[in-house]
C-alpha positions in Angstrom: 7.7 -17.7 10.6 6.1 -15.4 7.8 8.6 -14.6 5.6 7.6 -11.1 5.0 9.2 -10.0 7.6 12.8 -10.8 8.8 12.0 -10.2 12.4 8.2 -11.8 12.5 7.9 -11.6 16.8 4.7 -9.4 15.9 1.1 -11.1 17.2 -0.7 -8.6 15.6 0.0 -9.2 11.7 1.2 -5.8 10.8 4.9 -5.3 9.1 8.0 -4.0 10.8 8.5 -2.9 7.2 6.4 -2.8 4.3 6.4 -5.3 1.5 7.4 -4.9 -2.1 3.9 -5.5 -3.0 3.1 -1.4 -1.2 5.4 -0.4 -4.1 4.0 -2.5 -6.9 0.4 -1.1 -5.7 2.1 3.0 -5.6 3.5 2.0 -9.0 -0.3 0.7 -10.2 -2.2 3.7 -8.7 0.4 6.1 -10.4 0.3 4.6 -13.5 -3.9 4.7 -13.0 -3.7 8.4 -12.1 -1.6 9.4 -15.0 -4.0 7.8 -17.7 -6.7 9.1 -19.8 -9.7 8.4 -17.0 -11.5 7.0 -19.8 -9.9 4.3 -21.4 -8.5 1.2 -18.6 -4.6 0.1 -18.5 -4.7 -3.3 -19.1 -3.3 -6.5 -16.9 -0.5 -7.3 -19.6 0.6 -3.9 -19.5 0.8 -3.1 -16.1 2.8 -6.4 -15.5 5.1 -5.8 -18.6 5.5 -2.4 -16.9 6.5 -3.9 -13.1 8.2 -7.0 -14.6 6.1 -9.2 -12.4 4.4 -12.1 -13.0 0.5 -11.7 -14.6 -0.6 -14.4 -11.3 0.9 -12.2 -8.9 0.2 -8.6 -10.5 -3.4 -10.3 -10.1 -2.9 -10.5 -6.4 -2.0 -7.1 -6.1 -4.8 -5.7 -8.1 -7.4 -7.6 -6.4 -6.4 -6.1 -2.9 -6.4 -2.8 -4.6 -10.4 -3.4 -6.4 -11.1 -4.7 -2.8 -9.6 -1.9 -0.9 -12.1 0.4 -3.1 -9.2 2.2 -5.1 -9.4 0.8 -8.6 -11.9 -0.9 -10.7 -12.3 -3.8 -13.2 -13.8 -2.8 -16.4 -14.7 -5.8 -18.5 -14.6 -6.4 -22.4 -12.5 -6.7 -25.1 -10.8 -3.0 -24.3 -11.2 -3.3 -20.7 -8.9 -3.1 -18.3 -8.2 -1.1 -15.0 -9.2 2.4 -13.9 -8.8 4.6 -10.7 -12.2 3.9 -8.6 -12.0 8.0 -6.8 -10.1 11.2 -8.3 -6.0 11.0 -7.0 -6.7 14.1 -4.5 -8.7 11.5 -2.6 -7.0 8.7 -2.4 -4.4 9.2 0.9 -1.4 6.8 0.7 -2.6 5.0 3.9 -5.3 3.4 2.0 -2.9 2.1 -0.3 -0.5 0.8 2.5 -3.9 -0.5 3.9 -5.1 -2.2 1.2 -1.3 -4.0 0.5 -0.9 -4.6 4.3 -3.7 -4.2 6.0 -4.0 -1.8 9.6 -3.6 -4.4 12.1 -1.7 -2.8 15.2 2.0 -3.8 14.9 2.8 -4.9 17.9 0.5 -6.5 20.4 1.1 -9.0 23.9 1.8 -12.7 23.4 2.0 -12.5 27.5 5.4 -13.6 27.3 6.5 -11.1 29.9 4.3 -12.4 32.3 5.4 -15.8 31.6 9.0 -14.8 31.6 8.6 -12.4 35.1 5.0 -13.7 36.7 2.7 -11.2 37.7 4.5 -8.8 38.9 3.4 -5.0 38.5 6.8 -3.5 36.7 6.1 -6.2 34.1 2.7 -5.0 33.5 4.1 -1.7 33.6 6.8 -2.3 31.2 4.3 -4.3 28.9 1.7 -1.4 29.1 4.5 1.2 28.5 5.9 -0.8 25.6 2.8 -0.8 23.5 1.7 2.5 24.0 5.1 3.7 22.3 4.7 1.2 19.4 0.9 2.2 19.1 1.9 5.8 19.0 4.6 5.4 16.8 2.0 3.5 14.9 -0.6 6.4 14.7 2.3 9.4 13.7 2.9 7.0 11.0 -0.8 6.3 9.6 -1.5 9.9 10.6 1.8 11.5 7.9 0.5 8.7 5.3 -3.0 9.9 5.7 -2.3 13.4 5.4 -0.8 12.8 1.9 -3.1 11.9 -1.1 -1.7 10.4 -4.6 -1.8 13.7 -6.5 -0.2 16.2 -4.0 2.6 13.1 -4.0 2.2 13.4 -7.9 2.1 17.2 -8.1 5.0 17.4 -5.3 7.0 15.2 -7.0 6.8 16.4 -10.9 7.0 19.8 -9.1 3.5 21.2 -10.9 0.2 21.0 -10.1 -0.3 19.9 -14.2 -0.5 16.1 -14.2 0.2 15.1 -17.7 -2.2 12.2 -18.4 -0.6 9.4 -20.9 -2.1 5.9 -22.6 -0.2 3.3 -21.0 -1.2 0.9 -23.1 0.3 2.5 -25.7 3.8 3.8 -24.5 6.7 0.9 -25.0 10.1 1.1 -22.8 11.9 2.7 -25.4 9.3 5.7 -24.9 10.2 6.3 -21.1 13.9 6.2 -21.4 
């Protein structure tokens, strides 16, 4: 059983809820969007930041450089920038990038094996996936329709993002 998810039944890969890892990526892009766009945040940093571990911040940032939303920048001051501006970055490419966009829910045929081939068990089946699926798409299509800097601006309650040097801001700085 994957131990992502407590309730794992799901053929089709996709979470019932999303991992800890979606948060450690919104924490990465905000911390990206925030900083100067010319000088990278660095690996140490960001994990010192999360508390995680530097092997499995790595994770996380590799699905993020492969998911085209930040970039590696060698060399002694390298580090990690934002690969496109925060108005166009929607959130579901960060959920898809963590997670992936498998369907969440999709037919082992365990109905018919449970009722035979009867047509109210295709019905129900049928019936039962196009209320996940929809579910599915009103919840890709809110996440889509929200990009990393109206969630910034909305939630700093300006449109002024105040950009910062991570690398250079200690805990004591932020409490």
């Amino acid at each position: 059983m994957d131990k992502r998810y407590p309730l794992s039944i799901l053929k089709g890969g996709g979470p019932l809820k999303l991992t800890s890892g979606v948060e450690q990526a919104a924490c990465i892009i905000v911390m990206l969007s925030t900083q100067a766009a010319d000088i990278p945040v660095t690996s140490d940093v960001i994990s010192e930041r999360l508390g995680v571990s530097p092997s499995y911040l790595k994770k996380i940032m590799r699905k993020l450089v492969v998911g085209g939303l930040i970039k590696s920048v060698p060399g002694v001051n390298g580090g990690f920038i934002l690969a496109k501006t925060p108005a166009s970055i929607p959130i579901i490419d960060l959920v898809d990038a963590i997670e992936g966009n498998e369907p969440i829910f999709q037919s082992t045929g365990l109905v018919r094996k449970a009722f035979g081939d009867i047509d109210v068990a295709e019905k129900g089946v049928l019936k039962f996936e196009n209320i996940v699926n929809e579910a599915q798409e009103a919840f890709r299509a809110k996440l889509s329709n929200m990009t990393v800097e109206k969630f910034l601006q909305e939630t700093i309650d300006t449109n002024e993002i105040q950009v910062k040097d991570w690398n250079q801001i200690s805990d004591e700085d932020n409490d």
